[in-house]
Backbone as numpy.savetxt, mean C-alpha at the origin, in Angstrom:
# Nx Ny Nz CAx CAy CAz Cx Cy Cz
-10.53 -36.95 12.14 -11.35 -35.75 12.14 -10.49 -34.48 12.14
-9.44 -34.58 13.02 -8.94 -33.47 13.01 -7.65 -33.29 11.74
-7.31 -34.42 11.06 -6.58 -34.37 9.81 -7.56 -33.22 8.76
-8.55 -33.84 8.75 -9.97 -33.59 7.66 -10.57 -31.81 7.92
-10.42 -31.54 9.12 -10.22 -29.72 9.86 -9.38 -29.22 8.72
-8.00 -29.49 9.29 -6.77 -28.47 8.33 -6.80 -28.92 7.07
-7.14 -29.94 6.77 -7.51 -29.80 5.34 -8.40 -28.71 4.59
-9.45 -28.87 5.49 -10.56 -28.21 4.88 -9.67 -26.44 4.92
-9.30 -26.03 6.22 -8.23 -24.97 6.39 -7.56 -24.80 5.30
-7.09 -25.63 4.79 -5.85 -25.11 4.14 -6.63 -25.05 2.29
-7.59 -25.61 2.27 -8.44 -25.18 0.76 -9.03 -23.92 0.81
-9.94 -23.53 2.08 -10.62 -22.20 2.82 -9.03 -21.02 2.41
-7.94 -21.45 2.73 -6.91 -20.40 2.09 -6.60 -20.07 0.86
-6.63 -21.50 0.28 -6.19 -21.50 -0.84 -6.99 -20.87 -1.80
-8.28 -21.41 -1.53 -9.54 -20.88 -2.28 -9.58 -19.08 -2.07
-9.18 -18.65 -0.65 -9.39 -16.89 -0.54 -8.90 -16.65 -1.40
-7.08 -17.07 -1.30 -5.94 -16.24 -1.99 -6.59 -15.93 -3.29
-7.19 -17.39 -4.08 -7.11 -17.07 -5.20 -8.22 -16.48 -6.09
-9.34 -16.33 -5.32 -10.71 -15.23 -5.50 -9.98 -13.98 -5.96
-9.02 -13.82 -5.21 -8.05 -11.94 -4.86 -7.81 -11.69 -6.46
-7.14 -12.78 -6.88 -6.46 -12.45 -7.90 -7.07 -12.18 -9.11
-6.79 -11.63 -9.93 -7.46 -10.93 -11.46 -7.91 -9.73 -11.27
-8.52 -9.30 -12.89 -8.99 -7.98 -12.99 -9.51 -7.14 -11.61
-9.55 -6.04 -11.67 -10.61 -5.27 -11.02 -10.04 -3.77 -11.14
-11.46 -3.01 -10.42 -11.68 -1.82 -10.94 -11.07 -0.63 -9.76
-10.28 -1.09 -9.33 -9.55 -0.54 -7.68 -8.19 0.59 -8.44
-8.68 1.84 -7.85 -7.53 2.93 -8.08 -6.54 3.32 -6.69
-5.19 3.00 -6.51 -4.94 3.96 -5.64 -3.95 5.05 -5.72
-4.12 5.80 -4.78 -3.48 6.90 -5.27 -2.48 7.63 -3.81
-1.53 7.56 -3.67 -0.21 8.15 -2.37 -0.62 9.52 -2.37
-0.72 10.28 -1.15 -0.43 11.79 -1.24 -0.28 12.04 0.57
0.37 13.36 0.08 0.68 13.89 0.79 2.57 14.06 1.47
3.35 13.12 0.98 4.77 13.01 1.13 5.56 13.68 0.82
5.24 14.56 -0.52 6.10 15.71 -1.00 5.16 16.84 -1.36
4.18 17.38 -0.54 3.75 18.94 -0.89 2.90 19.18 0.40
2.78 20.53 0.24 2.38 20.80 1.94 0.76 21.33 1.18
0.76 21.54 -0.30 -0.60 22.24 -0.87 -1.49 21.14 -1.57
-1.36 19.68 -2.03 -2.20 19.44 -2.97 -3.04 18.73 -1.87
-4.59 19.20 -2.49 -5.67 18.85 -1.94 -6.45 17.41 -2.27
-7.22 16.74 -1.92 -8.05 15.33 -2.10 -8.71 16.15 -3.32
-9.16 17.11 -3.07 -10.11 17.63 -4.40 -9.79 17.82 -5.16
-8.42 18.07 -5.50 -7.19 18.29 -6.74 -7.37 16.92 -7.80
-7.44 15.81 -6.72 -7.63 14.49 -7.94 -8.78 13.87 -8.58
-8.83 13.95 -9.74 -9.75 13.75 -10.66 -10.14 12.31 -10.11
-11.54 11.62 -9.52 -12.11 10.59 -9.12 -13.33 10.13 -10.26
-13.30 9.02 -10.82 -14.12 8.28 -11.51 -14.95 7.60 -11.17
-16.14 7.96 -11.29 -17.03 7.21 -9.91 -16.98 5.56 -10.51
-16.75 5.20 -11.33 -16.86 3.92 -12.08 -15.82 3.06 -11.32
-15.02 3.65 -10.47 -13.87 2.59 -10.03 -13.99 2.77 -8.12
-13.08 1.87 -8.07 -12.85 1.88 -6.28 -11.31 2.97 -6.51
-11.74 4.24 -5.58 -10.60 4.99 -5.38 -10.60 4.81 -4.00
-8.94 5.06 -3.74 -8.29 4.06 -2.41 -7.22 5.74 -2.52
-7.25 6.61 -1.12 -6.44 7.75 -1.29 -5.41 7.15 0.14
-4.27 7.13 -0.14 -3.36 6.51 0.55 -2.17 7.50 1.43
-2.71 8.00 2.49 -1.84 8.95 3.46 -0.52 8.80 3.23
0.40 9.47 2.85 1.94 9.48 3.77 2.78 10.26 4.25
2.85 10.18 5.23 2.46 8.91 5.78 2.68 8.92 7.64
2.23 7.57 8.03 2.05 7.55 9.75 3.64 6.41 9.66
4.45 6.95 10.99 5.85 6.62 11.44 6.04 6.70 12.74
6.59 5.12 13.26 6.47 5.29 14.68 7.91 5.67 14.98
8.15 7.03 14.72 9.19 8.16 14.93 8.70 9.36 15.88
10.01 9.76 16.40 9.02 11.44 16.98 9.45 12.22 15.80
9.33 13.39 16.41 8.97 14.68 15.81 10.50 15.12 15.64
11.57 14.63 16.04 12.86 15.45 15.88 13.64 15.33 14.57
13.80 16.39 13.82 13.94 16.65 12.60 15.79 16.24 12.50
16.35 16.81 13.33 17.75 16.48 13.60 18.12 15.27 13.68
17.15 14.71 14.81 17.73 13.19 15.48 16.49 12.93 15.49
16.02 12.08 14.76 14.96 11.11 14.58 14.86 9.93 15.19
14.31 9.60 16.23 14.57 8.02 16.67 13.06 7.43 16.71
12.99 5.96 16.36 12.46 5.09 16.65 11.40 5.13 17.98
9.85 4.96 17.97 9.16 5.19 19.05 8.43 3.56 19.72
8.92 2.38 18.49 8.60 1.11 18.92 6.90 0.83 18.91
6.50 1.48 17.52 5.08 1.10 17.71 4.35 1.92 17.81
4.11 3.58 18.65 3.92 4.65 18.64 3.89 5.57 17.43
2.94 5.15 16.18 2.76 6.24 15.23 2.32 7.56 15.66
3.08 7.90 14.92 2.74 10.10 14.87 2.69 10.42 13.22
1.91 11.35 13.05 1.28 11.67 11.68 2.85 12.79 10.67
3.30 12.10 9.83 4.37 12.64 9.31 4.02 13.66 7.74
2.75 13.84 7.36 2.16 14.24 6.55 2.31 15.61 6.68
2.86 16.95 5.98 2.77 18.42 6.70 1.62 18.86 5.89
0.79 18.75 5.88 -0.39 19.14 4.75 -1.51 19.24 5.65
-1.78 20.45 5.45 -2.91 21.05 6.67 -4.57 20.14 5.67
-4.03 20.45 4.27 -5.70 19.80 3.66 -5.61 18.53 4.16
-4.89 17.35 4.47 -4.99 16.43 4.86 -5.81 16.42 6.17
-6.70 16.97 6.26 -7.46 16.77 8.08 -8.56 15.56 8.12
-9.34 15.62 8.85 -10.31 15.01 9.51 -11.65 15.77 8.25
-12.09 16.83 8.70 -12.53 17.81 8.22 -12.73 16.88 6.33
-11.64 17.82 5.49 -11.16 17.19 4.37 -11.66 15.69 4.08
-11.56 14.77 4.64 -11.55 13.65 4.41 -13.20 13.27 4.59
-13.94 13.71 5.47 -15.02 13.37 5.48 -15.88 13.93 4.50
-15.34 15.17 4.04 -15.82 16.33 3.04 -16.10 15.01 1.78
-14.70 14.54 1.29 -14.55 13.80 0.25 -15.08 12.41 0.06
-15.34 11.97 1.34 -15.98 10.31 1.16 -17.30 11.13 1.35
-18.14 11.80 2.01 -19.33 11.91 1.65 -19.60 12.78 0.26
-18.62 13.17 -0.64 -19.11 13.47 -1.83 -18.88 12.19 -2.68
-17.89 11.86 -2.91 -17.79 10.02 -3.63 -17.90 9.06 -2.88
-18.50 8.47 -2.67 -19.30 6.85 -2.31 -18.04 6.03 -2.62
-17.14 5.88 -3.31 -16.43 5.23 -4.23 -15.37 5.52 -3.62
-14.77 6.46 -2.99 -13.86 6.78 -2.10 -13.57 6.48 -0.79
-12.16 5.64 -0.61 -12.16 4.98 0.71 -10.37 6.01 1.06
-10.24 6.02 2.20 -9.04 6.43 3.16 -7.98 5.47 3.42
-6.67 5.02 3.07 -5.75 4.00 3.64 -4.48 5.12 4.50
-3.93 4.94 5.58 -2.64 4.95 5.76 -1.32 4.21 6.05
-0.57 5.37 4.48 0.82 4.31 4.87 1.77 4.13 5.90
2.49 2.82 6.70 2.71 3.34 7.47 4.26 2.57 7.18
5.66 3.70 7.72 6.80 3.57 7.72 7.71 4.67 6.29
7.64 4.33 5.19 8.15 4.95 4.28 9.70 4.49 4.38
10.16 5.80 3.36 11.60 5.48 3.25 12.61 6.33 4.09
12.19 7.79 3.97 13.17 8.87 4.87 11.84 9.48 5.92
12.52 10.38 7.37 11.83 10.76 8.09 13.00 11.71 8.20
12.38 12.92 8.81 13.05 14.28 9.12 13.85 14.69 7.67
15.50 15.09 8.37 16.21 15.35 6.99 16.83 14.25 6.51
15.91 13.49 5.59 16.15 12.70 4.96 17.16 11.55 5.70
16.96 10.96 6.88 17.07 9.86 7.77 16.36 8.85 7.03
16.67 7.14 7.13 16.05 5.96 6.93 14.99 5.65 8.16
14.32 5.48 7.53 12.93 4.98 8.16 13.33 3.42 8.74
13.61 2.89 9.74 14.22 1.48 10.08 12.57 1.08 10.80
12.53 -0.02 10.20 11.49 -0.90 11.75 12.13 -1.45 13.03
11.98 -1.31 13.63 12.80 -1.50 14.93 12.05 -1.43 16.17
11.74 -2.74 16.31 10.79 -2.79 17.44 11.64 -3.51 18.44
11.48 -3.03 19.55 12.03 -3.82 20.82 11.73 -5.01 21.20
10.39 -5.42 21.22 9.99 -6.80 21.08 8.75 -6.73 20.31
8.48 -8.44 20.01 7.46 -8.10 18.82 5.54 -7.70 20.02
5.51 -8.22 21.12 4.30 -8.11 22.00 3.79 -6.50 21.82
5.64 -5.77 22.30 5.05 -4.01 22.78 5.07 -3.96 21.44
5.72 -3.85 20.84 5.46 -2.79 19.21 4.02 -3.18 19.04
3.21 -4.29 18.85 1.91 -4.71 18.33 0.78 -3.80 19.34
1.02 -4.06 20.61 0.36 -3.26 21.77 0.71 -1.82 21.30
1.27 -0.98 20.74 1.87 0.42 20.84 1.15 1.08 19.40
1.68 0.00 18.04 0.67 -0.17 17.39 -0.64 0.24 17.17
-1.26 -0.79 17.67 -2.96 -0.99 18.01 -3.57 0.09 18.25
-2.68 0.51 19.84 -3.04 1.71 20.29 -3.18 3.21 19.71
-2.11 3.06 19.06 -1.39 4.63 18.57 -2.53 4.59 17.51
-2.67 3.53 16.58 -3.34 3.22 14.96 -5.01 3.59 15.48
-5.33 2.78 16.63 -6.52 3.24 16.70 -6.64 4.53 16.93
-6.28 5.31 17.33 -7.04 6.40 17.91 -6.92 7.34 16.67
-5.94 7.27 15.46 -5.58 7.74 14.26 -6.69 7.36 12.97
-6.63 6.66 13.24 -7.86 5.94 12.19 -9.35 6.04 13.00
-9.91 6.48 13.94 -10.96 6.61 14.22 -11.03 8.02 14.42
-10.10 9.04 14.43 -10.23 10.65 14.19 -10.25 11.01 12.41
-9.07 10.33 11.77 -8.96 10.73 10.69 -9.91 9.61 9.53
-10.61 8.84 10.01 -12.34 8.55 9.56 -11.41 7.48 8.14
-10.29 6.99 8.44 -9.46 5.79 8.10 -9.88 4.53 7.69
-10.26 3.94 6.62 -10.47 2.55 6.40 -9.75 1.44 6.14
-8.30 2.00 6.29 -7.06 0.55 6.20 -6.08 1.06 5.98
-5.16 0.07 6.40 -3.40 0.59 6.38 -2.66 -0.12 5.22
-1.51 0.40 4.55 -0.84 -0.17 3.67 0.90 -0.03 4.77
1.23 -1.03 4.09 3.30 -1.66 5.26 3.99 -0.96 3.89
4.61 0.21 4.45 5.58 0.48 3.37 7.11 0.55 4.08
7.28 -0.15 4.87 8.65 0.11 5.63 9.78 -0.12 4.38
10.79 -0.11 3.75 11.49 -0.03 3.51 13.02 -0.27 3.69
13.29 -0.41 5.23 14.96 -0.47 6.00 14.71 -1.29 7.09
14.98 -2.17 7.34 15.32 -3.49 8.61 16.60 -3.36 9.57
16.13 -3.13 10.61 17.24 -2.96 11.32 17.86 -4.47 11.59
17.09 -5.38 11.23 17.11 -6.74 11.80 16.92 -7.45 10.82
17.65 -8.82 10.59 17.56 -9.62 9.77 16.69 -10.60 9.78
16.09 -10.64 11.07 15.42 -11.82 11.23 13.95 -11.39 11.11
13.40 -12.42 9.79 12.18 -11.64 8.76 11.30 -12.01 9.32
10.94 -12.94 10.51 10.19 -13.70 11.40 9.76 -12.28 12.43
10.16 -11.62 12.40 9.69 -10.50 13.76 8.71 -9.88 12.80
9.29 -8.94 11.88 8.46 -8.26 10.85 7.51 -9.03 10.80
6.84 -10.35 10.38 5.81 -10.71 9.69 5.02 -10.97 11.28
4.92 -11.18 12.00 4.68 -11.52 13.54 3.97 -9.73 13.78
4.69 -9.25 13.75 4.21 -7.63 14.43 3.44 -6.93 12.94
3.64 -7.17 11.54 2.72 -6.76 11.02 1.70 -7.51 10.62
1.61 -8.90 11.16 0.28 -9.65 10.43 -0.19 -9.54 11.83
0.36 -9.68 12.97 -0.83 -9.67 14.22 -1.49 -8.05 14.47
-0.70 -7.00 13.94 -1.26 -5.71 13.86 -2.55 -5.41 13.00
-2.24 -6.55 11.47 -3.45 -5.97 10.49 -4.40 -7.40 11.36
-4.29 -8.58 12.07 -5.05 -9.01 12.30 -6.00 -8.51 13.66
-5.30 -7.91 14.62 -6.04 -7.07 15.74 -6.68 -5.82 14.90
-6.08 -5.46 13.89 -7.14 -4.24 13.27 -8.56 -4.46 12.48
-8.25 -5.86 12.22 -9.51 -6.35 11.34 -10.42 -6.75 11.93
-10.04 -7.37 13.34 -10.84 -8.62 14.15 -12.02 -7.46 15.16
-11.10 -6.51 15.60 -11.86 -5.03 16.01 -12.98 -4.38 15.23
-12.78 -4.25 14.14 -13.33 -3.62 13.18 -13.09 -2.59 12.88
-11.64 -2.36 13.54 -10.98 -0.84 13.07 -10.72 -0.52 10.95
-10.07 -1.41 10.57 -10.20 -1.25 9.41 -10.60 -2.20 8.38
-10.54 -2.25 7.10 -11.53 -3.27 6.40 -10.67 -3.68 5.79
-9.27 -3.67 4.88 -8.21 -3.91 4.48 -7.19 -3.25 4.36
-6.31 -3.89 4.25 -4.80 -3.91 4.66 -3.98 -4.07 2.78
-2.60 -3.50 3.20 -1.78 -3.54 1.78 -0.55 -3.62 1.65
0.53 -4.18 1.23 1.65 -4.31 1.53 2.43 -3.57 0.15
3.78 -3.17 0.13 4.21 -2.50 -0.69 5.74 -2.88 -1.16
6.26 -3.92 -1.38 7.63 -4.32 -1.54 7.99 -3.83 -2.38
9.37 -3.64 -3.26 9.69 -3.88 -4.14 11.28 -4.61 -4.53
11.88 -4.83 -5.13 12.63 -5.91 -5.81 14.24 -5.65 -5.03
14.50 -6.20 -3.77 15.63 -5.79 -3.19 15.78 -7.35 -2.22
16.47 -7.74 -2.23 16.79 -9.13 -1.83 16.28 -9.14 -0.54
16.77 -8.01 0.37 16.73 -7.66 2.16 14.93 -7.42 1.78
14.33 -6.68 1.37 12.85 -5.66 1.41 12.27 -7.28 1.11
12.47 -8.20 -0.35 11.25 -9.02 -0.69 11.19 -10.06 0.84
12.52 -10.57 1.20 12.76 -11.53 2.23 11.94 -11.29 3.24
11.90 -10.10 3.94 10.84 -9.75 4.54 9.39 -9.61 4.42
8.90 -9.24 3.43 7.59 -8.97 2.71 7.30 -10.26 2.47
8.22 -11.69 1.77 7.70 -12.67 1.81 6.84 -13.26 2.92
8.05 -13.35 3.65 8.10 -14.17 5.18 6.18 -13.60 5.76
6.39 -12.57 5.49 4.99 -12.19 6.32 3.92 -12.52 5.22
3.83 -12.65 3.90 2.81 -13.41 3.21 2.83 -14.42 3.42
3.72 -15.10 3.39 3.85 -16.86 3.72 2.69 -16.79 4.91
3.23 -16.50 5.85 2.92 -16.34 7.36 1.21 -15.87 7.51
1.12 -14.51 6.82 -0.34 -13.87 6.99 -0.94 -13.31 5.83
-0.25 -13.96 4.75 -1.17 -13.36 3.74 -2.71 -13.76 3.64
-2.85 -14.29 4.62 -4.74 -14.44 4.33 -5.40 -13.23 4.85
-4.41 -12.25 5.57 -5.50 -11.30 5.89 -4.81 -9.61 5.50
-3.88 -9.67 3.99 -3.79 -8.65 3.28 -4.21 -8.95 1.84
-5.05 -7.89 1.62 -5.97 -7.73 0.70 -5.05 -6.88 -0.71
-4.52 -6.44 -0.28 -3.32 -5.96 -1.87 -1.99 -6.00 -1.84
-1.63 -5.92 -2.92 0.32 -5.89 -3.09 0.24 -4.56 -4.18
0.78 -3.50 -3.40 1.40 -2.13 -4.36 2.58 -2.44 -4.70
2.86 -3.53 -5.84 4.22 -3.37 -5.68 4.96 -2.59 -6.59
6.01 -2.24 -5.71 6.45 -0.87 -6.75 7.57 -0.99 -7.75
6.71 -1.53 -8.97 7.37 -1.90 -10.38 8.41 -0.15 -10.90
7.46 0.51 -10.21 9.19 1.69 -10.73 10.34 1.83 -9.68
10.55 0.77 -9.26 11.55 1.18 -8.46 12.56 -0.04 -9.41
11.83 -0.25 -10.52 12.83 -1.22 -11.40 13.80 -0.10 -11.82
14.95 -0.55 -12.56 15.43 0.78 -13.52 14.25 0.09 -14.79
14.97 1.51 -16.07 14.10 1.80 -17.16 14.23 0.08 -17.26
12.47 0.27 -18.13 12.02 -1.36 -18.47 10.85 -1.34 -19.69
10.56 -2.47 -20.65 10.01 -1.80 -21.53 8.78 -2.64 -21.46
7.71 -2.69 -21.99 6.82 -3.49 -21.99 6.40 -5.41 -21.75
7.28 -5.64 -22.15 7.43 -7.05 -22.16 8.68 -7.46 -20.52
9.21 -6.54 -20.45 9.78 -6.62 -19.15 9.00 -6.49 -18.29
7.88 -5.19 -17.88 7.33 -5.02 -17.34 6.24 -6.10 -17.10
5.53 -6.92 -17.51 4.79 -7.82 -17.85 5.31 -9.47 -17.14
6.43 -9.70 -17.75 7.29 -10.35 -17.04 7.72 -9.89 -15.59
8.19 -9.06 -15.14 8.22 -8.55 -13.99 6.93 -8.97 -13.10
5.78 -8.35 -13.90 4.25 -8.59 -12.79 4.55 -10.03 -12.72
4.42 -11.16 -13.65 4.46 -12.28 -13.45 4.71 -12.61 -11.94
6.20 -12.35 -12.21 7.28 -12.79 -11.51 6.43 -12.59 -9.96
6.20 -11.53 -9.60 5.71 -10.96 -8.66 4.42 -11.75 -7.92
3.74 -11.61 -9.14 2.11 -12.53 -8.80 2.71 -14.14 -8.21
3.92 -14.74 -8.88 4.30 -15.88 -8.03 4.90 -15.84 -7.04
5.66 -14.75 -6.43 6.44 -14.44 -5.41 4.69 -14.26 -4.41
3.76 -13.56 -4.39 2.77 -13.49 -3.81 1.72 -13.67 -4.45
1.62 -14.98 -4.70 0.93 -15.99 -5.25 -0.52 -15.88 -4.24
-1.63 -15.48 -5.42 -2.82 -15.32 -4.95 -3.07 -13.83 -4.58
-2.51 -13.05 -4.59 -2.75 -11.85 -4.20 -3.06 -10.89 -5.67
-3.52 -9.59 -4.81 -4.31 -9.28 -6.03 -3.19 -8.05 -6.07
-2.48 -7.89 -7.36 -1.38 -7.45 -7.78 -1.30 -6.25 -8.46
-0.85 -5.09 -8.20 -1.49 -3.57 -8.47 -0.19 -3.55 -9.42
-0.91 -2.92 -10.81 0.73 -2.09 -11.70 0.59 -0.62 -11.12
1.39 -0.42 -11.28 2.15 1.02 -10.35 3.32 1.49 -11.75
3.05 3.25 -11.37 4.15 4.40 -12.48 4.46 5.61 -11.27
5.39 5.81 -11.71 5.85 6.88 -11.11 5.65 8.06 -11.53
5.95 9.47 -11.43 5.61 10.25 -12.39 7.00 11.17 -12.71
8.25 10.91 -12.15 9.67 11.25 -12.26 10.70 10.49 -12.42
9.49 9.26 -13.36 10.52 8.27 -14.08 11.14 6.77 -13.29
11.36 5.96 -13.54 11.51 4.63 -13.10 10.91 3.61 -13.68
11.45 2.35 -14.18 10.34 1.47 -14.28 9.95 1.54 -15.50
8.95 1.35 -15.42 7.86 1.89 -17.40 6.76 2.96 -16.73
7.25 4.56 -17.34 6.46 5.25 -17.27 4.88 5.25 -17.69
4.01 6.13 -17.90 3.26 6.03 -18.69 3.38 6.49 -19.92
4.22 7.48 -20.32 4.59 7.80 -21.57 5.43 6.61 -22.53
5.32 6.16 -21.83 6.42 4.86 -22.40 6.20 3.05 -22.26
4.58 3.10 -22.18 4.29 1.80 -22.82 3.02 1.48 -21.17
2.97 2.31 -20.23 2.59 1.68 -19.40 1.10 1.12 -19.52
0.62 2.02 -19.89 -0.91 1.45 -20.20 -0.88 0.64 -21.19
-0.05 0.29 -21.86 -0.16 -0.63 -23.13 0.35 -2.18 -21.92
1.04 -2.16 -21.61 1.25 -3.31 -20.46 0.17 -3.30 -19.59
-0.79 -2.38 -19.20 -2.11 -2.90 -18.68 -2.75 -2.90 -18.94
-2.66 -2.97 -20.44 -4.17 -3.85 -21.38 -3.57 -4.64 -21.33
-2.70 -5.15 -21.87 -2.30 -6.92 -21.63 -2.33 -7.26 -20.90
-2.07 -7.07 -19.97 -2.32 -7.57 -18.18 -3.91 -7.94 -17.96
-4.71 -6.95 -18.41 -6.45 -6.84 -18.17 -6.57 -8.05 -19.31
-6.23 -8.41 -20.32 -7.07 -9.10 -21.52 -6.30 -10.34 -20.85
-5.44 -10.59 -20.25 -4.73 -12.07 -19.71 -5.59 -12.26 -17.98
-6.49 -11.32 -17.97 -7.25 -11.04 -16.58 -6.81 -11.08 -14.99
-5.51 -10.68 -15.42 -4.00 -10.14 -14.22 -4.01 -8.95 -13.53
-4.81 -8.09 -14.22 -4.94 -6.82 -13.49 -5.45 -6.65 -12.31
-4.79 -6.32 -11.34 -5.51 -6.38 -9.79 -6.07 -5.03 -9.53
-5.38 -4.01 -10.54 -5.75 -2.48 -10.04 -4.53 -1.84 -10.64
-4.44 -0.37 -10.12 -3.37 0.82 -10.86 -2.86 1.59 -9.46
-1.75 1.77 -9.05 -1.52 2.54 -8.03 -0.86 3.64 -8.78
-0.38 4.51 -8.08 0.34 6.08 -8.51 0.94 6.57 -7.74
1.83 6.88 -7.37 3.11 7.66 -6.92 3.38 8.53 -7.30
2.90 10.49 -7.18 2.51 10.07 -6.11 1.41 11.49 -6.38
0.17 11.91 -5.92 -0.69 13.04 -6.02 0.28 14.80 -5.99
1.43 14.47 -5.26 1.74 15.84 -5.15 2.99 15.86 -6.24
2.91 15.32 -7.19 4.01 15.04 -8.34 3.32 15.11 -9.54
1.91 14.34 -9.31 0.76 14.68 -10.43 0.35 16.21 -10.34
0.50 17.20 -9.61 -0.16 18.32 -9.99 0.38 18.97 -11.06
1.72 18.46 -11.80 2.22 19.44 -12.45 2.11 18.82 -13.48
1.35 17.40 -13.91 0.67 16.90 -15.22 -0.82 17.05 -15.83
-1.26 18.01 -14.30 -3.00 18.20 -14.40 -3.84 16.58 -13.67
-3.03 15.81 -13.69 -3.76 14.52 -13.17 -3.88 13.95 -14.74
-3.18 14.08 -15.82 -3.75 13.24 -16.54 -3.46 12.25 -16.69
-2.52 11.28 -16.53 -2.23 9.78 -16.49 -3.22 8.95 -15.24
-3.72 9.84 -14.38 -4.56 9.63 -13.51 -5.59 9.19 -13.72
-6.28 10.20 -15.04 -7.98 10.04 -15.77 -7.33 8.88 -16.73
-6.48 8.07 -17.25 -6.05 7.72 -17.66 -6.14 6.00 -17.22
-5.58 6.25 -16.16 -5.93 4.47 -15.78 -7.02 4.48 -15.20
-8.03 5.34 -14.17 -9.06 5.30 -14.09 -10.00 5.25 -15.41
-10.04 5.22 -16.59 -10.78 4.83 -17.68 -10.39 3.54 -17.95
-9.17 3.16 -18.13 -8.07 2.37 -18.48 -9.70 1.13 -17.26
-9.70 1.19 -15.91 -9.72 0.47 -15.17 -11.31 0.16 -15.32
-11.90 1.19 -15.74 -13.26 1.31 -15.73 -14.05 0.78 -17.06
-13.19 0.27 -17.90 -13.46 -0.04 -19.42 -13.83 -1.31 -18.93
-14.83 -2.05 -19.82 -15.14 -3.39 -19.87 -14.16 -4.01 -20.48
């Protein structure tokens, strides 16, 4: 009987993972990391798709611009953008229906340009510090899920990371603090090792992979394509976002990207479109923006 349990367990997974995967009509979009002025209302929203506006970002750092240290779990809001409020945000989900709130949490630099390290003292307090800090952030700023963008490991051992961020998105889900969760790797031996370990471990309860295909160097269509592959088997079952930058990396959009996500959509691979980043798009008008939002919204 109890062989015939984890069986059934382990199809109940298998079967989630792989619902996740294929097409869909999910936009997201980063802001707030590099401008203190662009507004939620600045970005052109398609009511035809799921738009996902993605804070950055929350860092369990203090406030010291000089000497930045590590707070072990204790997020503080690293965003300098006064439109980013409470206020703002409610303004915008009660005008689009279609519009949901994520924050990222960790990044790459904090203060003057310092590494963002995860560095938790043990994995119990960081999760407790966590919880705490996340809730009270996500129930002011009217928050529907977090995306893991850490970036720098102070620690090699990939077993802590996946422990303190799958029991974090699982105390956030089980609460009903948020509705999904998102992870953000990209292609670095130290970053995937980690990001694996915690899919292995908890990917049944993250709902996307941003992974960030421009952090390739230049790549051309058929690379890019190959690349997603690669990726969709590295996190096998997950629903797999193409991502552009807008200061180059990777396959721009001027340079084949939407043509790699029609092929992606007609091979029914497309998990969604992320963007990097809203305060980089103001100086294109948002148009690669209206761009995969049609791109996403097309039958």
């Amino acid at each position: 009987m109890e062989l015939n349990h984890f069986l059934l367990f382990i199809l109940f997974i298998v079967s989630f993972r792989s619902c996740r995967a294929g097409n869909s009509k999910l936009f997201r979009e980063y802001i707030g990391a590099e401008s203190t002025s662009v507004k939620l209302t600045d970005v052109p929203i398609n009511s035809n798709v799921e738009f996902h506006f993605i804070l950055a970002f929350a860092i369990d750092y203090n406030y010291d611009n000089s000497k930045p240290s590590p707070t072990n779990g204790k997020f503080n809001i690293f965003w300098e953008n006064n439109h980013l409020n409470p206020k703002e945000i409610a303004s915008i989900k009660s005008r689009y229906k279609n519009v949901k709130i994520a924050v990222s949490l960790g990044g790459d630099t904090v203060g003057k340009n310092k590494y963002v390290y995860f560095k938790p003292k043990s994995i119990n307090s960081w999760v407790d510090n966590a919880v705490s800090s996340l809730s009270s952030m996500i129930e002011e700023y009217n928050i529907d899920g977090i995306d893991i963008d850490y970036e720098h490991f102070s620690d090699t051992n990939t077993n802590i990371f996946a422990e303190c961020i799958g029991q974090l998105v699982t105390k956030l889900k089980k609460s009903g603090k948020i509705q999904f969760a998102s992870i953000a790797p990209f292609e670095d031996n130290v970053v995937q090792s980690h990001y694996m370990t915690l899919w292995k471990k908890y990917g049944q309860v993250i709902d996307y992979v941003n992974f960030q295909f421009y952090a390739y160097n230049k790549i051309d269509v058929t690379e890019f394509v190959r690349n997603f592959n690669k990726q969709a088997s590295n996190y096998e079952g997950g629903q797999i976002l193409a991502s552009f930058v807008n200061k180059g990396g990777g396959l721009g959009p001027k340079d084949g990207f939407f043509e790699a996500c029609k092929e992606l959509k007609g091979q029914g691979k497309l998990g969604g479109i992320f963007v990097w980043c809203a305060d980089e798009s103001t100086k294109t008008g948002f148009k690669y923006e209206k761009m995969s939002q049609n791109l996403l919204a097309s039958s």
